[in-house]
N, C-alpha and C positions, 0 to 999 in steps of 0.2 A: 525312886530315882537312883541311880550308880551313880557312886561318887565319883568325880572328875579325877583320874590320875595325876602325881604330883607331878610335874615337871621345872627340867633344869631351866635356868634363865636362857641358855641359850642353845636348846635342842628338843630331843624327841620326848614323852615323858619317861619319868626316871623307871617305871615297871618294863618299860620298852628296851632300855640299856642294861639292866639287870638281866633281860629274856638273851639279850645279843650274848651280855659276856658270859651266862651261864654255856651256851651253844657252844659258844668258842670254846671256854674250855673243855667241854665234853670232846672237841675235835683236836685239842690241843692234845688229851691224852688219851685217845684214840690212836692220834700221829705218834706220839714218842709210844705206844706201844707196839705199833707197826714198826719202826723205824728200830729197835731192838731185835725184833724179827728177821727185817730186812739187813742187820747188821750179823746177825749169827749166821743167815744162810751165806754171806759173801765170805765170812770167817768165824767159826764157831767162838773164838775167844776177843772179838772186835765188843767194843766197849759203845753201845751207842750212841755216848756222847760225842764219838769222833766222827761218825757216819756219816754224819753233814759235811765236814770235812772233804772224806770220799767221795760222793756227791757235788760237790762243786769241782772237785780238779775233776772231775766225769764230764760236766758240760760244759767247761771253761778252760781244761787241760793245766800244764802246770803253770805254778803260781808264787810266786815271795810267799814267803810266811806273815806277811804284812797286810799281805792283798789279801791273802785267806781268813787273816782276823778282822780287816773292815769285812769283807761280803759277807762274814758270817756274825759279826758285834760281840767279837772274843778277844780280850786282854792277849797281847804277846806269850805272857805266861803259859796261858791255857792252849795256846797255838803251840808252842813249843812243845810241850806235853805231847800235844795229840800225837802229833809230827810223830815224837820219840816212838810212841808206841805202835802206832801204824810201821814204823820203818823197823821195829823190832818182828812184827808181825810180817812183813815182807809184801807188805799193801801199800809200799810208797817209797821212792828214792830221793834223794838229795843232789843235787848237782848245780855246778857251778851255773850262774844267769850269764848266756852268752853279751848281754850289753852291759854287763857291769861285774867284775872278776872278783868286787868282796859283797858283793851278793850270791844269795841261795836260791833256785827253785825249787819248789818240792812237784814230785810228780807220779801217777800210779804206775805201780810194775803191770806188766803184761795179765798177770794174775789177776790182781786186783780190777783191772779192767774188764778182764772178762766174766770177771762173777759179779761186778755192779753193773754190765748189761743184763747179764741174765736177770738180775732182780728188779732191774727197772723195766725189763721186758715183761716179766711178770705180774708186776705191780700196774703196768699200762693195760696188758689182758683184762684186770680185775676190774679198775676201770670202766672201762669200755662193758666191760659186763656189766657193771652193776648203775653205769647210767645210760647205757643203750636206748633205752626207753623215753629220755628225757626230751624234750623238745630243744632242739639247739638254739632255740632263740632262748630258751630258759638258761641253757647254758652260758650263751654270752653273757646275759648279764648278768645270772652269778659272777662270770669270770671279773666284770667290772666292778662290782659292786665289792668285792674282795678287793680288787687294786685300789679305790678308793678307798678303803678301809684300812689298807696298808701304806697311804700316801696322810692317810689320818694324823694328826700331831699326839697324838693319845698313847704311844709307844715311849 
């Protein structure tokens, strides 16, 4: 007889959450390996702990240095940072926020813009290659199953 797996008082069994978080991190540093990648080709010397950074003023345009540290769950500190280095790099500008005159937007240069399409254009081909195959209903609900997973109190 197979012995019964243990489980938590209030979920799946514990072999079941160990298989999840093993998974995750294997994609987690899968991602930060791509995302290094994807940070050298937009700038060889881009650091890619800022990347994410780039990536959001990409699909959300510019932004407080405030707004940039909630959407991304980064201390001021480390916003400020990034900013610096990105705007040394000449991947980001500073400019005054037209509704409020002792505020800062930060926002990408023309540069920068156009070499984090190309990479996310790249990254979308890849993609599309490599689940072409998939069943889009399987798709969705991965897709759901991930938001759920992210709406989780477990973070």
């Amino acid at each position: 007889m197979t012995p019964t797996p243990p489980t938590s008082p209030d979920g799946p069994p514990a072999d079941e959450v160990g298989v999840l978080e093993g998974r995750l991190t294997d994609l987690w540093q899968r991602s930060r390996s791509s995302a290094r990648e994807r940070a050298r080709a937009v700038h060889p010397r881009l650091d890619a702990t800022a990347f994410p950074l780039l990536v959001v003023l990409g699909r959300h345009g510019p932004a407080r240095p405030s707004d940039l540290g909630a959407r991304l769950y980064l201390d001021r500190s480390t916003v400020t940072r990034q900013v610096d280095a990105l705007e040394r790099l000449g991947l980001v500008v500073r400019r005054p926020d037209p509704t409020d005159a002792r505020a800062r937007l930060v926002e990408l240069t023309d540069q920068a813009r156009t070499s984090l399409a190309r990479s996310q254009e790249e990254r979308a081909a890849r993609w599309r290659r490599s689940l072409g195959e998939w069943d889009p209903a399987d798709l969705a609900r991965l897709s759901e199953l991930l938001r759920r997973l992210a709406e989780a109190e477990i973070w």
